[in-house]
PLY file of the C-alpha trace (Angstrom):
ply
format ascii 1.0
element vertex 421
property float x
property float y
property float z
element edge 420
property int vertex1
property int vertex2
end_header
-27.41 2.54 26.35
-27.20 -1.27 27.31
-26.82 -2.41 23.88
-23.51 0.08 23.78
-21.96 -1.24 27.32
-22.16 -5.04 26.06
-21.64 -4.96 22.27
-19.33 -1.83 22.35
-16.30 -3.28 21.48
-18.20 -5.96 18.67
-19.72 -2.91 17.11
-16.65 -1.20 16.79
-14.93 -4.09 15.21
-17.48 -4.60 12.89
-17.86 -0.96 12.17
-14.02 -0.84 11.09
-14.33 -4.44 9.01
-17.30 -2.03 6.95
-15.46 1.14 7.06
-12.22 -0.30 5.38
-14.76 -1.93 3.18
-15.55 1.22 2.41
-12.36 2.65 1.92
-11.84 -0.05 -0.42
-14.39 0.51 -2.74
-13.45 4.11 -3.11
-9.86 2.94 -3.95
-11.58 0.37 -6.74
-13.91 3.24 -8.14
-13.19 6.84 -7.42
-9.28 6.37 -7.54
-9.34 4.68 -10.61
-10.86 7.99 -11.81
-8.24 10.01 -10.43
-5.62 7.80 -12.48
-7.95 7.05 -15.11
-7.06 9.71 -17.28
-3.12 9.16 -16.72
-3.63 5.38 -17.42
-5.71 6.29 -20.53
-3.68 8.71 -21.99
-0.68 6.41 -21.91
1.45 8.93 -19.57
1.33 6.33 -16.74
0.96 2.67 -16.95
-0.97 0.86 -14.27
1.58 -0.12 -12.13
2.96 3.55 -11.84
-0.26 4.64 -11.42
-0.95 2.29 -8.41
2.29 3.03 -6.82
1.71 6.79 -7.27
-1.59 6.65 -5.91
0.03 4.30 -2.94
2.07 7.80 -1.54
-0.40 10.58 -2.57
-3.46 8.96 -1.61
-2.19 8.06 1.75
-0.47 10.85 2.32
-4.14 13.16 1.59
-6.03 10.89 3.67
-3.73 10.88 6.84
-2.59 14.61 6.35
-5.45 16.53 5.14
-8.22 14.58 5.55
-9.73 15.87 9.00
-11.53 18.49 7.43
-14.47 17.01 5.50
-14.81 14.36 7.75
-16.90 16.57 10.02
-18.90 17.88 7.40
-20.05 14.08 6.62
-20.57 12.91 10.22
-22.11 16.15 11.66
-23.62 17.89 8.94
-26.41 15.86 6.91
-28.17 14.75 9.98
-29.20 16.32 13.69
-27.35 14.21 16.07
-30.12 15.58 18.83
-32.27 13.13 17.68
-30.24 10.11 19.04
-28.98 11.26 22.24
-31.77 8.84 23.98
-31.14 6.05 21.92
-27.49 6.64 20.16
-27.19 2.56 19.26
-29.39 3.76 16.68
-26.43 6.28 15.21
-24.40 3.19 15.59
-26.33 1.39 13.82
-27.15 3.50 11.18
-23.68 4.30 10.70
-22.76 0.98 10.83
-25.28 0.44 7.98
-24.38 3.03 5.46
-21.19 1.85 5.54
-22.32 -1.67 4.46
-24.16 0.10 1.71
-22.23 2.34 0.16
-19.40 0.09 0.29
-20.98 -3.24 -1.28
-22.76 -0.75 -3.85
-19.39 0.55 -5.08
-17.69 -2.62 -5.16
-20.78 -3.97 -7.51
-20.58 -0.49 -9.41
-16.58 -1.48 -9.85
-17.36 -4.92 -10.94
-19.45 -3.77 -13.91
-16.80 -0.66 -14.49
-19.27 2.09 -13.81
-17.59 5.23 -12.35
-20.17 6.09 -9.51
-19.91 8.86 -6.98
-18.89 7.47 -3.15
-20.43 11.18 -2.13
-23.95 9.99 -3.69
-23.32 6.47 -2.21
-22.55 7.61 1.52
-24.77 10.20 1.03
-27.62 8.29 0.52
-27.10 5.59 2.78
-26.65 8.01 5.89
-30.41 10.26 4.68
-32.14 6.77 4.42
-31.37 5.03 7.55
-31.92 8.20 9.63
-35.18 9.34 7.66
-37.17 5.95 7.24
-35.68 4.69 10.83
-35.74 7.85 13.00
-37.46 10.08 11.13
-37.48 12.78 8.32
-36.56 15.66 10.43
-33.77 14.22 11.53
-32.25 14.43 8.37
-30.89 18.62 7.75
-32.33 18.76 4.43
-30.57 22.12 3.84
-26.91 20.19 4.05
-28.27 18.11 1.39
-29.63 20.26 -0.80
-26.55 22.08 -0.73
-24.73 18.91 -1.14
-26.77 18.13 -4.42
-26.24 21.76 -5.50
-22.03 20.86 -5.31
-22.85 17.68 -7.60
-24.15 20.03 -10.16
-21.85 23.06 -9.63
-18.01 21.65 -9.19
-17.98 19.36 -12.26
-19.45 22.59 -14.51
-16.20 24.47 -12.41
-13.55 21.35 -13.40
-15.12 21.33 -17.33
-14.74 25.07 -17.47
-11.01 24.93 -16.01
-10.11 22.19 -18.20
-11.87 23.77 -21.50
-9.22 26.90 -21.09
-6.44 24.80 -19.57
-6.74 22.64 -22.90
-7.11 25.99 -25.18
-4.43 27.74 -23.43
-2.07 24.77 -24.42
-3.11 24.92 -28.15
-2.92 28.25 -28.81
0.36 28.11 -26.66
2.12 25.18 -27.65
0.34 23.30 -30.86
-1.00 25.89 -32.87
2.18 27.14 -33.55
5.24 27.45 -36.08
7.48 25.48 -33.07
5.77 23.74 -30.70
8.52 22.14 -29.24
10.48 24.85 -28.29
7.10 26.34 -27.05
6.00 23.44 -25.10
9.83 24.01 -23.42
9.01 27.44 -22.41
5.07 27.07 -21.12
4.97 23.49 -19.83
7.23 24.62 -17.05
4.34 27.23 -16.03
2.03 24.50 -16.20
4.19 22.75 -13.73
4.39 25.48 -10.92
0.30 25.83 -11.50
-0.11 21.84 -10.33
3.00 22.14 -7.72
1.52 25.64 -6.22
-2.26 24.19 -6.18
-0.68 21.11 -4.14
1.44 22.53 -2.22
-0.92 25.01 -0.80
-3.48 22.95 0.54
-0.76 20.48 2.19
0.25 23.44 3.89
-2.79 25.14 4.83
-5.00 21.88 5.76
-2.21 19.13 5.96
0.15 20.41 7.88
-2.19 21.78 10.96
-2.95 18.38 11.22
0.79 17.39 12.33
1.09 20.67 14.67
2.68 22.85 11.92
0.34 26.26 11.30
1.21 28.99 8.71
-0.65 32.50 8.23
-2.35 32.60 4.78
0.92 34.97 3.67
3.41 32.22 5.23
1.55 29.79 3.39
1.35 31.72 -0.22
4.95 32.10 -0.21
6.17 28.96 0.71
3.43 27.27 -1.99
4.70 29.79 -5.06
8.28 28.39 -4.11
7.62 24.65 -4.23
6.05 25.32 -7.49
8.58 27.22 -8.69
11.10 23.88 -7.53
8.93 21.48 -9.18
8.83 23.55 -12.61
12.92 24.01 -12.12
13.32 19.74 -11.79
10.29 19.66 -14.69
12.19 21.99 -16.91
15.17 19.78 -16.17
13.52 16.56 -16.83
11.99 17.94 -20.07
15.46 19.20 -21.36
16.99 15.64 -21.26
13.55 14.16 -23.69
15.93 13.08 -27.21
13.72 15.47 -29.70
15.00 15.20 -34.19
15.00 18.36 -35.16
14.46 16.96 -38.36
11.67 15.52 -38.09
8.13 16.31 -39.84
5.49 18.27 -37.56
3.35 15.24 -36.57
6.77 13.82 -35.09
7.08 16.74 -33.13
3.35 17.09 -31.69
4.27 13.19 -30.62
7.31 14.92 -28.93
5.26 17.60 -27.32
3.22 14.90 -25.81
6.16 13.36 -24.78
6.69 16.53 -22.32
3.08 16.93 -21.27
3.54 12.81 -20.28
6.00 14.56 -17.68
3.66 16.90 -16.76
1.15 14.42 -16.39
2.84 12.56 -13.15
2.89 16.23 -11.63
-1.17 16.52 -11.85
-1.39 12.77 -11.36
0.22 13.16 -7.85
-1.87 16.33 -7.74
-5.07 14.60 -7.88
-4.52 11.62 -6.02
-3.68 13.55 -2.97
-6.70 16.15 -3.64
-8.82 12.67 -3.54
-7.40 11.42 -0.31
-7.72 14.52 1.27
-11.43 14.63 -0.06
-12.67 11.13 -0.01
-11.64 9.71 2.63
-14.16 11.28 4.63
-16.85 8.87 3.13
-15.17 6.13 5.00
-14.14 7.13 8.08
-16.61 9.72 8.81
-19.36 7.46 9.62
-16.53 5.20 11.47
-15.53 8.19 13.70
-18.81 8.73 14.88
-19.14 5.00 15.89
-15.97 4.85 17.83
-16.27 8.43 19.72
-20.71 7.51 20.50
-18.91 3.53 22.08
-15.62 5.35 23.15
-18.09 7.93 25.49
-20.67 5.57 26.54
-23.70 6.28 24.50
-22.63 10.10 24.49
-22.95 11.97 21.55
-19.77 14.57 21.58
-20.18 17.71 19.84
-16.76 17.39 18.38
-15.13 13.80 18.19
-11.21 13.62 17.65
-10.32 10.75 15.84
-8.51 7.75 16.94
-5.22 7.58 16.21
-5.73 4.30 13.45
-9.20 5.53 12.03
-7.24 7.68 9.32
-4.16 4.80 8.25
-7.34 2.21 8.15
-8.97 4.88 5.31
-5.57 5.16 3.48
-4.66 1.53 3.51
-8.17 0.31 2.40
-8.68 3.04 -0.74
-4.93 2.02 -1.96
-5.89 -1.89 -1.61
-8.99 -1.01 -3.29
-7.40 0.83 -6.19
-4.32 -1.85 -6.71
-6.70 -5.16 -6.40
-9.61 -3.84 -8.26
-9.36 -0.41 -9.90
-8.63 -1.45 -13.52
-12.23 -1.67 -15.14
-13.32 1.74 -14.19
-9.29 3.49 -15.37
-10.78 1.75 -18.65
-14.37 3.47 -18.61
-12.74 6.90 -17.39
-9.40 6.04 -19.52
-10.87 5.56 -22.96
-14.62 5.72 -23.17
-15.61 8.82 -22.72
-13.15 10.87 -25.39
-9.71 9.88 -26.97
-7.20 10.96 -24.37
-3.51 12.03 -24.79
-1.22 13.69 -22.22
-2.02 17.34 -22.91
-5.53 16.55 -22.53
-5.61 14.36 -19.55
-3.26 16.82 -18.11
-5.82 19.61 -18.87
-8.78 17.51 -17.38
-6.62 16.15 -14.30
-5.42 19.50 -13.28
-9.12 21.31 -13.02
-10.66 18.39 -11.31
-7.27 18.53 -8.40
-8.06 22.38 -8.59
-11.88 21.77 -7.95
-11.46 19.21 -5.28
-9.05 21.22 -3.24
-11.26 24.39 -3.58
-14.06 22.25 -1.93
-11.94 19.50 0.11
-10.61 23.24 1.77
-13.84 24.70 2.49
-15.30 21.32 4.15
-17.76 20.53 1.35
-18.42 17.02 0.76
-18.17 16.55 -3.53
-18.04 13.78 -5.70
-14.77 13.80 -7.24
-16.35 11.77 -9.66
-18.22 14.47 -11.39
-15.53 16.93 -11.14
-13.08 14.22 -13.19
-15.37 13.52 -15.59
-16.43 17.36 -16.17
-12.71 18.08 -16.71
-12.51 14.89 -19.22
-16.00 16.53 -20.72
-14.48 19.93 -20.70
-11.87 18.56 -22.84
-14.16 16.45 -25.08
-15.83 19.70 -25.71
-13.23 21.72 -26.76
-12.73 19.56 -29.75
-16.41 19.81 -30.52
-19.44 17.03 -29.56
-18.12 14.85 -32.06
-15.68 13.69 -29.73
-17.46 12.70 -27.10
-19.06 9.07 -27.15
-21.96 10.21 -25.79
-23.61 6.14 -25.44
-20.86 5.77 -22.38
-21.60 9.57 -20.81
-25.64 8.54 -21.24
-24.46 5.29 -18.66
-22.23 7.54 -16.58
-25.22 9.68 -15.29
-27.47 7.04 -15.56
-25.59 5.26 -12.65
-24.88 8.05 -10.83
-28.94 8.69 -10.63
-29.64 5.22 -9.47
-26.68 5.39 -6.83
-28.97 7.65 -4.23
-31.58 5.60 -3.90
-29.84 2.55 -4.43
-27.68 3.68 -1.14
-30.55 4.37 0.78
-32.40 1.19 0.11
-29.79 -0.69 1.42
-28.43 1.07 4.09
-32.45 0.51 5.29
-32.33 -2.36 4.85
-29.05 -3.55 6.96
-30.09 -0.81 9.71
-33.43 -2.79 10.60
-31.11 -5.71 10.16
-28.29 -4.73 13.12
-31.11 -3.63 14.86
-32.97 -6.54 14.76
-29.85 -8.48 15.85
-28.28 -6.42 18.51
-32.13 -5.49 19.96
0 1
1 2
2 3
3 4
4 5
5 6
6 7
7 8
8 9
9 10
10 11
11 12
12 13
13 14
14 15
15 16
16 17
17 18
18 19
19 20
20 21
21 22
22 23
23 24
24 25
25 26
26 27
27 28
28 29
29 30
30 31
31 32
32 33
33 34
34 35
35 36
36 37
37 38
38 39
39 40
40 41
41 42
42 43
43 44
44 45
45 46
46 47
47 48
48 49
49 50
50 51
51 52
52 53
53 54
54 55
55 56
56 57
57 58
58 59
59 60
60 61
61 62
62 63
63 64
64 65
65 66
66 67
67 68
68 69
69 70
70 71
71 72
72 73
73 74
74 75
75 76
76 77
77 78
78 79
79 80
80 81
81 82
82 83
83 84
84 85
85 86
86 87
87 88
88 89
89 90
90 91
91 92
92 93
93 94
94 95
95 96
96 97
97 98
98 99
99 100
100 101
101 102
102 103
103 104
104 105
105 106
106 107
107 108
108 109
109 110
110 111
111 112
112 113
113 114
114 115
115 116
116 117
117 118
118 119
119 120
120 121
121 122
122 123
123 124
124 125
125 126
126 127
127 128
128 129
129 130
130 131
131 132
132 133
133 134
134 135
135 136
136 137
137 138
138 139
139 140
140 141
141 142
142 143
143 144
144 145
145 146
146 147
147 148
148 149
149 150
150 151
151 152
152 153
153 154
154 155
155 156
156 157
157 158
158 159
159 160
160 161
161 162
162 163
163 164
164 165
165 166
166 167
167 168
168 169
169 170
170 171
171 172
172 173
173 174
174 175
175 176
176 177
177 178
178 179
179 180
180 181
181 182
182 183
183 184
184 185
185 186
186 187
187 188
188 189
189 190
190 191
191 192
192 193
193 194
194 195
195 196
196 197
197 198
198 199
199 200
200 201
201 202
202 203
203 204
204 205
205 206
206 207
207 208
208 209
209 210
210 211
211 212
212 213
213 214
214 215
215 216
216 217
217 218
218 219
219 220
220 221
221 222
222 223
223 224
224 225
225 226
226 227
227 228
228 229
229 230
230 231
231 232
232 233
233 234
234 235
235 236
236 237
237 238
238 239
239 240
240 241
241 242
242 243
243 244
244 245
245 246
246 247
247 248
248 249
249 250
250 251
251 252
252 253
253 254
254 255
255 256
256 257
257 258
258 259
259 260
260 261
261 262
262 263
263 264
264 265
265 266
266 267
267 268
268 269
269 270
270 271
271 272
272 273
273 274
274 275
275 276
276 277
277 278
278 279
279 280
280 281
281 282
282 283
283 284
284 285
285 286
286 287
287 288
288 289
289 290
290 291
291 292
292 293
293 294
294 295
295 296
296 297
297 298
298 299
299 300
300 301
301 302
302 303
303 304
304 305
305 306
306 307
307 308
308 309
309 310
310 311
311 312
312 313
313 314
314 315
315 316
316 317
317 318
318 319
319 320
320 321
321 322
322 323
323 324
324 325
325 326
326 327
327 328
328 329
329 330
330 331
331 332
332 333
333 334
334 335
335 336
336 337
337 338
338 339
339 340
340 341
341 342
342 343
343 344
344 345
345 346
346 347
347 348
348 349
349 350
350 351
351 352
352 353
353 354
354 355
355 356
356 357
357 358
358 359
359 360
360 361
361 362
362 363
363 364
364 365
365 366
366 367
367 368
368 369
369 370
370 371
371 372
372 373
373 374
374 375
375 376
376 377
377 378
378 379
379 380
380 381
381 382
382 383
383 384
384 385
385 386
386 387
387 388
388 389
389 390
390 391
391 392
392 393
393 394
394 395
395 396
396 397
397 398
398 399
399 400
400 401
401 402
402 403
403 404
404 405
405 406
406 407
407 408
408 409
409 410
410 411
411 412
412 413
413 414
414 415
415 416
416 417
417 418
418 419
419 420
């Protein structure tokens, strides 16, 4: 209790230096998967991407993003077990911060797409097991947790497989595909606008005092989709198309339309992620500033300061614009050859799977769920066009990322509390 009466105010500091740390290594890696597959199929170049990602993200973490942040800072482990020394939470905290952060920014470096779930994860079950003990840690949460890494991308790879058919049996597998992608895309456009809009208003908005019943909230998400397809369907009429021309020309011209479509899902998907990911930063943070903010106590439900959410939203959008290139690429290109109407098809599922989860609390790596949409995809074109070398590496690192997380977050806990003891 000493240690959090004269350090309080250094820990907190240094707690928010790691948590936007954090933040910013989930910009570099798990927002460069969100855009990946818009970068990589050529329907957004970097620089749109980034500024794209600049609104959406933000606007996900500082609107929506209340919800999963208790699940990470209350669920995995029993806070009980720190109420007579809760510098060690601090610490802890503090710690898997450190960890997951620096392990994500190394993970970036080498372009690996890694899971900031797994890394946080990890971190937070190590430090409290090996330095408090292993019933502190609620084993169920994270066995349930580990059941989501398996479940939601199967969910996303399923979505995307018959989002992907339904657009060639739709649109390219027929006489006119132009005139077909004119009439469907635009249905395609109100899925992504409805998907968004109804999780803005049923977990963004309550967060600015606005609250709808689940009927208000239906309604009013059908009718912003049914806007966005109207301004799609008037974007899409003004795309120059020959008439003319032979049928390869006009598949090019179809994914000249799904390109459109493809900044819908991209916005989609960026604000899923903030809503969803952001939570792996400042969860841990939150629970550092409400255990220093109360003098040692432990609340049973912590509201967040005011700058704990912008700190979140500036870092992953840093993050993402400074260093998110190498793992677009990886995402982008190496696991299948991308084009709009495919990373439209894998984009879509994996917002639809992340708001599914990000709205029932559930901590998952949107990781997984992107690359089971882009696998989805791959698939529906047969195992031939997968390169399977770069989806061996893919799991490969996002095996070693538990344990890797918990080894350091260990590692700086004994550290802090060596220095602040």
């Amino acid at each position: 209790m000493d240690i959090i009466s004269t350090y309080g105010s250094m820990l907190v500091v240094f707690a928010a230096a790691v948590g936007f740390l954090m933040a910013w290594g989930i910009g570099a890696n798990d927002v460069a998967n969100a855009m990946g597959t818009s970068v990589g199929s050529k329907a957004l170049t970097i620089k749109q991407a980034i500024i794209i990602a600049m609104i959406f993200e933000f606007a996900g973490a500082y609107l929506a993003g209340g919800e999963v942040t208790s699940t990470i800072r209350k669920g995995i482990i029993d806070a009980s077990f720190y109420i007579d020394q809760p510098e060690l939470l601090v610490f802890g905290m503090t710690a898997a911060l450190l960890a997951a952060g620096m392990w994500l920014i190394i993970a970036s470096y080498f372009g690996w797409p890694v899971s900031t779930t797994h890394s946080i994860v990890g971190a937070i079950v190590g430090f409290s097991a090996v330095g408090v003990g292993v019933d502190s840690v609620t084993w169920s949460k994270v066995v349930g947790i580990v059941g989501s890494w398996i479940v939601t991308p199967l969910i996303s790879g399923i979505i995307a497989y018959f989002i992907f058919m339904s657009s060639q049996k739709l649109i390219f597998n027929t006489k006119h595909p132009i005139e077909n992608a004119k009439r469907y895309v635009p249905l395609y456009m109100f899925l992504a606008g409805f998907i968004l809009a109804l999780v803005t208003i049923k977990k963004g908005l309550k967060h600015v005092g606005l609250h709808f019943s689940s009927n208000e909230a239906f309604l009013l998400a059908i009718v912003i989709g049914v806007a966005i397809a109207l301004v799609g369907k008037v974007f899409i009429s003004r795309i120059k198309i020959d008439p003319k021309a032979d049928k390869n020309m006009h598949f090019a011209n179809v994914e000249k339309i799904f390109a459109v479509l493809m900044i819908v899902t991209a916005c989609a998907m960026a604000f899923a992620h903030g809503s969803n990911d952001v939570a792996n930063a400042i969860g841990p943070l939150a629970a550092v500033v409400s255990i220093v903010g109360n003098n040692g106590e432990i609340a049973k439900k912590a509201v967040l300061a005011w700058w704990i959410l912008p700190l979140g939203g500036v870092g992953i959008v840093l993050g993402l614009a400074i260093f998110g290139k190498r793992v677009m690429a990886t995402i982008g290109q190496g696991i299948t050859h991308l084009t709009p109407s495919r990373g439209f098809a894998a984009e879509l599922a994996a917002a639809s799977t992340v708001v599914i989860a990000s709205g029932t609390g559930l901590p998952i790596s949107t990781t997984q769920t992107l690359v089971g949409g882009v696998l989805g995809v791959g698939m529906a074109r047969g195992i031939a066009a997968l390169n399977l070398n770069v989806v061996r590496n893919i799991v490969i690192s996002w095996v070693v990322t538990l344990p890797i997380g918990a080894g350091l977050s260990i590692i700086f806990f004994y550290m802090l509390k060596a220095v602040f003891s």
